[in-house]
C-alpha positions, 0 to 999 in steps of 0.5 A, a space after each residue: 557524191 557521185 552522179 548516177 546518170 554519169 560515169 566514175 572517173 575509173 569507169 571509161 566503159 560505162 561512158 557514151 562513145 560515138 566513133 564517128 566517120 566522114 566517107 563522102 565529100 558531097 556536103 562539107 559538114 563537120 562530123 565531130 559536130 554531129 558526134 557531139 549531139 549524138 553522144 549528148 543524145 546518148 547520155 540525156 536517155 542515160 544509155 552508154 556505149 559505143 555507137 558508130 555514126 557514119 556519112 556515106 553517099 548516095 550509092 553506098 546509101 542506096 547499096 545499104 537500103 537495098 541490102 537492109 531496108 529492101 527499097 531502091 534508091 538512098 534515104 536519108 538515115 538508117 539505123 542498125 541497133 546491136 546489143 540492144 538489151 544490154 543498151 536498156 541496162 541503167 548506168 548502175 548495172 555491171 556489164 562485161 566489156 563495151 555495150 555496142 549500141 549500134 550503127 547510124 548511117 546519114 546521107 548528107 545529099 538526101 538530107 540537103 535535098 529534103 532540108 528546105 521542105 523539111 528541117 528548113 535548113 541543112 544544119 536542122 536536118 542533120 541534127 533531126 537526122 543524128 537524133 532520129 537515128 540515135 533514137 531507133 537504135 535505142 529502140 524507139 520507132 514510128 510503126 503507129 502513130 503513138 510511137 511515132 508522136 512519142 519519137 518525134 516529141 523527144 527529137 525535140 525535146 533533144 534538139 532544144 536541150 542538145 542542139 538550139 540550147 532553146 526553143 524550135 526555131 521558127 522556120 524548122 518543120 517537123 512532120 509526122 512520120 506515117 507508120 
């Protein structure tokens, strides 16, 4: 029998891929890493698709949060949903080519920066980051405050199952985002 939240063997386009782009050399990281905890984000909301999850630097940060966001300066994560009905379909429903779910850009520099008063560790930070910007582009948001308790309680509920395997370390901080 087949799993319901998963794709058939014939099905690759009902699978969730995460294209992933390194294009900054400020912080060593390893993308593909990232790319993984993206895609078992992806599958525990039961969403397939492709996503595109995207290392820039600071200025092709700040160029992007200027253009999209109109702030000056980088930020940490943006996100761009695409076809953001088709994404809410479940697994069992029939789509026409690749559902493109959308686009998470993260300045590994910003998140070094903010990782010790934040995450606690850059490897945290990038996690919280991945997880957050997949979450946006599935629709969720922090405008209020339920949206944002509902958001930043399934980070964590990812980032236990998806990238501690366990409980939330002690030394990570989670702050609530104001709307």
């Amino acid at each position: 029998m087949d799993d319901p939240g998963s794709p058939t063997d014939g099905d690759m386009s009902r699978e969730a891929t995460v294209i992933v782009s390194n294009e900054q050399s400020d912080v060593e990281l390893d993308a593909d890493r990232w790319a993984l905890l993206a895609g078992d984000a992806l599958r525990a909301e039961h969403r397939h698709g492709e996503l595109t999850l995207t290392f820039v630097d600071r200025a092709e940060m700040a160029l992007l949060n200027g253009e999209h966001m109109g702030k000056s300066g980088p930020t940490d994560v943006l996100s761009f949903p695409l076809d953001s009905l088709e994404a809410k379909l479940p697994w069992s429903m029939p789509t026409v080519g690749p559902v493109l779910l959308g686009d998470v850009v993260i300045c590994p520099s910003v998140a070094a920066e903010a990782a010790p008063d934040h995450a606690g560790t850059l490897d945290d930070e990038l996690a919280l980051l991945t997880v957050h910007g997949v979450l946006h582009v599935l629709g969720h948001d922090h405008v209020d405050l339920e949206e944002a308790e509902t958001m930043q309680q399934r980070e964590l509920e990812l980032l236990m199952a998806h990238h501690w395997r366990g409980p939330v370390p002690a030394g990570f901080v989670h702050e609530q985002e104001s709307p």
